[in-house]
N, C-alpha and C positions, 0 to 999 in steps of 0.2 A: 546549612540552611538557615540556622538562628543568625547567623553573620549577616548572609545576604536578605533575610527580610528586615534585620534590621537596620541598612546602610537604605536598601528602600525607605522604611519610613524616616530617618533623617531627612532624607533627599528628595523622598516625594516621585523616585526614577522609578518607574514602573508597580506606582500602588493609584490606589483608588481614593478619592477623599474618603475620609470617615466621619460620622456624625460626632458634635459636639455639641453636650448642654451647658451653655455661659451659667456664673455665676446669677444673671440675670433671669435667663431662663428660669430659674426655682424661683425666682419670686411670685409672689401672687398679687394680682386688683397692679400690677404697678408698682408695689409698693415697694422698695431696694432696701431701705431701713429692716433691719432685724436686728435686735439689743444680745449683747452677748452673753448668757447666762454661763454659771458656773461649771457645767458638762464641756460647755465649748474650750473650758480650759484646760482640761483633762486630757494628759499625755495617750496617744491614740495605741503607737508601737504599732502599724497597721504590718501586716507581715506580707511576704513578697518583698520584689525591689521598690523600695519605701525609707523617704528621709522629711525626719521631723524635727524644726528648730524652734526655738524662741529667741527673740530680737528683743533687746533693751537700748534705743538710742535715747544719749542725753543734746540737746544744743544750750549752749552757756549765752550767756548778753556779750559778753566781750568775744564773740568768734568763734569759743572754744566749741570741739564737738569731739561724743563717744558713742561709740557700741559695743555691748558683750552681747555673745549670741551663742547660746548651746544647739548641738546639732544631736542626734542620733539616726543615723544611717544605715539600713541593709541594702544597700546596695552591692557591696561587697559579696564575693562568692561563700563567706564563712560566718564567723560570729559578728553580730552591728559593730560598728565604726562610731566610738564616739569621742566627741573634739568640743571645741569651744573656742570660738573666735574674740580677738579684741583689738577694737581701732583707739585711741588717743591721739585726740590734733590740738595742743596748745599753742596758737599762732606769739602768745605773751613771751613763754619759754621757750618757745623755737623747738619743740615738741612736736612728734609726728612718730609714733609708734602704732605697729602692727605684729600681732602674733596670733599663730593656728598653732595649737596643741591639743595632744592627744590624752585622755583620760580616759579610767577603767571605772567598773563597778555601779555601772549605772541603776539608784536604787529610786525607786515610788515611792511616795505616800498612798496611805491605803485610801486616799480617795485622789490618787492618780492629779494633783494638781502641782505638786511641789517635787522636786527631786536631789537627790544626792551623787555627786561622784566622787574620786578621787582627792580633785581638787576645786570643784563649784558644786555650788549647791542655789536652786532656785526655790522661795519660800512663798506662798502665796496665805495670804490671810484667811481664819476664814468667814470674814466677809467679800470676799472676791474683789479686793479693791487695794490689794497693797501688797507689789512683791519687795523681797530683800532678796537683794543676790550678792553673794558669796562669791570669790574667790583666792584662793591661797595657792600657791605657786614661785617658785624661785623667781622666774620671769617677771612676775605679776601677781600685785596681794587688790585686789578690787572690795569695797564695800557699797553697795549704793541702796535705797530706798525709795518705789517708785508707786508714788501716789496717782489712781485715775482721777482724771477731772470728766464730770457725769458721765455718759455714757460709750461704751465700746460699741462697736458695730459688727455687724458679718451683712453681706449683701444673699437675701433670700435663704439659701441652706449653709451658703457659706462656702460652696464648693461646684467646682465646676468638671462637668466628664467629661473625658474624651476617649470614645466609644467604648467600647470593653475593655481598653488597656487598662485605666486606672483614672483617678482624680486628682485634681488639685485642692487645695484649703488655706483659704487666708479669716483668719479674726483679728480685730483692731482694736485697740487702745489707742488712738490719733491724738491724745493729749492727756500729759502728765506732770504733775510734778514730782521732779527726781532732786535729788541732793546725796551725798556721800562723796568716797574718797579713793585713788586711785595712785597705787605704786608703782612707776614705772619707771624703768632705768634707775631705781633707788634715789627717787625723787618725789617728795607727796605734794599731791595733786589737790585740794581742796574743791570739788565740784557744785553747783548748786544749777539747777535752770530747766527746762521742760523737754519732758519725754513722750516717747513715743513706744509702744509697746506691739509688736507681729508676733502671734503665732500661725505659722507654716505646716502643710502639710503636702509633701508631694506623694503621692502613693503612684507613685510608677516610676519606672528609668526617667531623670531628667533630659540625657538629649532626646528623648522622643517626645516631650513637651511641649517645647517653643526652641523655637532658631531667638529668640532675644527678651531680654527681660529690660523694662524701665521703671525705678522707684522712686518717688519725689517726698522729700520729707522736710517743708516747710513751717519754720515756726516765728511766729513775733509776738509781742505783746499781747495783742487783739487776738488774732489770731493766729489756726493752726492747717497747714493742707495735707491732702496725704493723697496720694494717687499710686496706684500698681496695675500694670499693662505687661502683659505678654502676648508675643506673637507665637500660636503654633505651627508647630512644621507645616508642609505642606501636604504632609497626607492626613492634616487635622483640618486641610484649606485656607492654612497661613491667616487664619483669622485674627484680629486683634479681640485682646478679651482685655477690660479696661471697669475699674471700682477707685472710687474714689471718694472723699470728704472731707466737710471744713465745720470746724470747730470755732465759733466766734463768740468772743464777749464769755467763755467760758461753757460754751453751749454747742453740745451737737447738733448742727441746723441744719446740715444737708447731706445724705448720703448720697452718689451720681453712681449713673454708668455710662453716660452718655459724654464720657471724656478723649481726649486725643491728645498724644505727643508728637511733635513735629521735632526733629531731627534738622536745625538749618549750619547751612556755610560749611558740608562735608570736606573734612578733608582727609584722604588717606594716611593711616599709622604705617609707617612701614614696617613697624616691628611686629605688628599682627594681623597687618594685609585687613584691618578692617575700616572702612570709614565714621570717621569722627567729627560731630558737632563742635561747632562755634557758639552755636546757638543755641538751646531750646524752647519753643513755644508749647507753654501747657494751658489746657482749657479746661473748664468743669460747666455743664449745664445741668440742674438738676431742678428739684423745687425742693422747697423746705421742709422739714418734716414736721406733718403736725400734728401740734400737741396736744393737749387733753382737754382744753378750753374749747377744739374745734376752731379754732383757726384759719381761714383759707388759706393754703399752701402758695407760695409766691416762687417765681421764680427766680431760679438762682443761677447767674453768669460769672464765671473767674477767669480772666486771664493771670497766668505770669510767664514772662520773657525772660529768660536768664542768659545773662552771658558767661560760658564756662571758663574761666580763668583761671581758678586754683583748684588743680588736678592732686586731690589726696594721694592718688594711689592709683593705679597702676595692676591690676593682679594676674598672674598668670593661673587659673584655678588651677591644671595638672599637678602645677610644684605644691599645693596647698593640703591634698589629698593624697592617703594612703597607698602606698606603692601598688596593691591589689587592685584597689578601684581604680588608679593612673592606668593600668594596663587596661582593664577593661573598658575605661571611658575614650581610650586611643584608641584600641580595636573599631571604635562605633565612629572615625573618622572628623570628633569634632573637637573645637579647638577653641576653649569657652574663657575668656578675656572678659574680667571687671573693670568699669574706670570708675571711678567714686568723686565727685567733686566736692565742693562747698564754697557757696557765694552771697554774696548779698543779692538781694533782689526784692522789687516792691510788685506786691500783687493788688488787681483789682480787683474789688468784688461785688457785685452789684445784685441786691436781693429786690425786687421789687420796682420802688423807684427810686430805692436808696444807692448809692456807691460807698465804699469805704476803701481806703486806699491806705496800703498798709507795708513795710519795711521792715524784712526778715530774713535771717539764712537759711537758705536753701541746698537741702543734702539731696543729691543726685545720682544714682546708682546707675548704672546703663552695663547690662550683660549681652554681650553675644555670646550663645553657645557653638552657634555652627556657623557657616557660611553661609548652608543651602536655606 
């Protein structure tokens, strides 16, 4: 019975829609901006099927781009699952590493911000404004230091439901400065250039979430964009839920939710029977956010067009995850494919009656989890 209501709600075959409150929904007067105080960064360990990561993405000036990201997961039928991911792309050295590994001993600080395992350890300041992350590893020795530039976001509470099953949680750091260093394949990396900081919180089975996930993590000079969109299944009414923001001139000026990805020039993978963009067109409409002068709030339009050309990766998640969760996440029918790119692309941005027109790499995450 747990099998067949749950192949239902993947699939939406014979269930009912059920209510969902958007991230948006919590907000009040309108208002999507909420500053991310220091509770929000506090490791949750929400108990049930529940997985909680942190994302540290670096982008370099010359191409380069990274991320370490620790995970902790029950999903699993036993004790949490914990791992730690890391991408390196040096287009210079002809560099392109990826590694999932497994670590024990996952330890808090006693105000739940900072943590210790095995082999990473995440360090949060405590002015809430500066982590060091840690890693030591045969594979991989990482050191990096990741400075927020003004302010984090969360849109409304932060978190969006979907009906009694469980929530989602996203909080943002959209821009940073990172610097540190990075061993891989026994070669040092000398890193410098702006980051981007997610913490995540799914608290319920992922394929019952969304049938596909899009992440846009655009950075240049001027500015910074950040967009995250997921579609729920269809017995959540395959809604798109979509937050998004730009950081300009060093300044958080707009957070949206009134964003869309458009997916163009599909052409089918045959290796995962899924359809793939050529293209993507991303928008943001929001207004400004305004600041304590009382400023009239302006409107704020972005496009950027990206053509996807250089495909990082490729991931089969199954292979990436523990053999217990692989069996269980198979049993639930679905078949969850990351592509990752990174490209250049120039965005426009137009607050008012101003435009600024601006030239940056653009990191693009595109998950399917299921078909249905």
């Amino acid at each position: 019975s747990q099998l067949s209501s749950t192949v239902s709600n993947v699939t939406g075959i014979g269930g009912t829609v059920e209510s969902i409150k958007t991230m948006a929904d919590t907000a009040t007067d309108g208002k999507f901006y909420q500053e991310v105080v220091p509770s929000d960064l506090e490791w949750t360990l929400a108990s049930g099927s529940s997985t909680e990561n942190q994302v540290f993405y670096v982008t370099t000036p010359k191409g380069g781009f990274a991320f370490v990201q620790l995970i902790h997961s029950n999903v699993g039928l036993w004790n949490p699952t914990i791992s730690f991911t890391c991408r390196f792309y040096d287009p210079e050295s002809n560099t392109n590493f990826f590694r999932t590994i497994a670590t024990d001993n996952f330890t808090l600080s006693a105000d739940r911000r900072s943590v210790k395992t095995d082999h990473m350890s995440v360090t949060l300041d405590p002015t809430c404004s500066k982590y060091t992350v840690s890693i030591k590893h045969p594979d991989l020795v990482v050191s990096i230091e990741f400075d927020k530039v003004d302010h984090g976001f969360k849109v409304g509470e932060g978190k969006a439901y979907l009906g009694n099953a469980g929530f989602v949680s996203h909080k943002f750091w959209p821009r940073a400065q990172a610097k540190g260093t990075f061993i891989v394949e026994n070669t040092v990396h000398d890193v410098e250039g702006l980051g981007m900081f997610v913490h995540a919180i799914q608290g319920m089975q992922p394929q019952l979430i969304a049938s596909n996930w899009n992440f846009v993590n655009f950075q240049s000079a001027e500015a910074s964009l950040a967009m995250m969109q997921f579609q729920t299944t269809k017995q959540y009414g395959a809604v798109d839920v979509n937050q998004g923001s730009l950081v300009l001139d060093g300044k958080l000026t707009c957070v949206s939710v009134d964003n869309h990805v458009e997916l163009l020039d599909l052409e089918l993978d045959p290796e995962t029977e899924y359809q793939v963009p050529k293209r993507v067109k991303l928008t943001w409409n929001g207004k400004t956010i305004e600041d304590q002068e009382g400023a009239e709030a302006k409107d704020v339009k972005i496009t950027l067009i990206v053509t996807v050309k250089n495909l990082l990766d490729k991931i089969d998640v199954l292979n990436e995850i523990p053999w217990v969760i692989r069996k269980l996440v198979q049993t639930f029918v679905v078949k969850p494919y990351i592509y990752q790119w990174l490209d250049q692309a120039t965005a426009e941005i137009v607050i008012g009656e101003k435009t600024i027109t601006t030239e940056g790499q653009c990191f693009q995450e595109l998950v399917f989890v299921s078909g249905f």
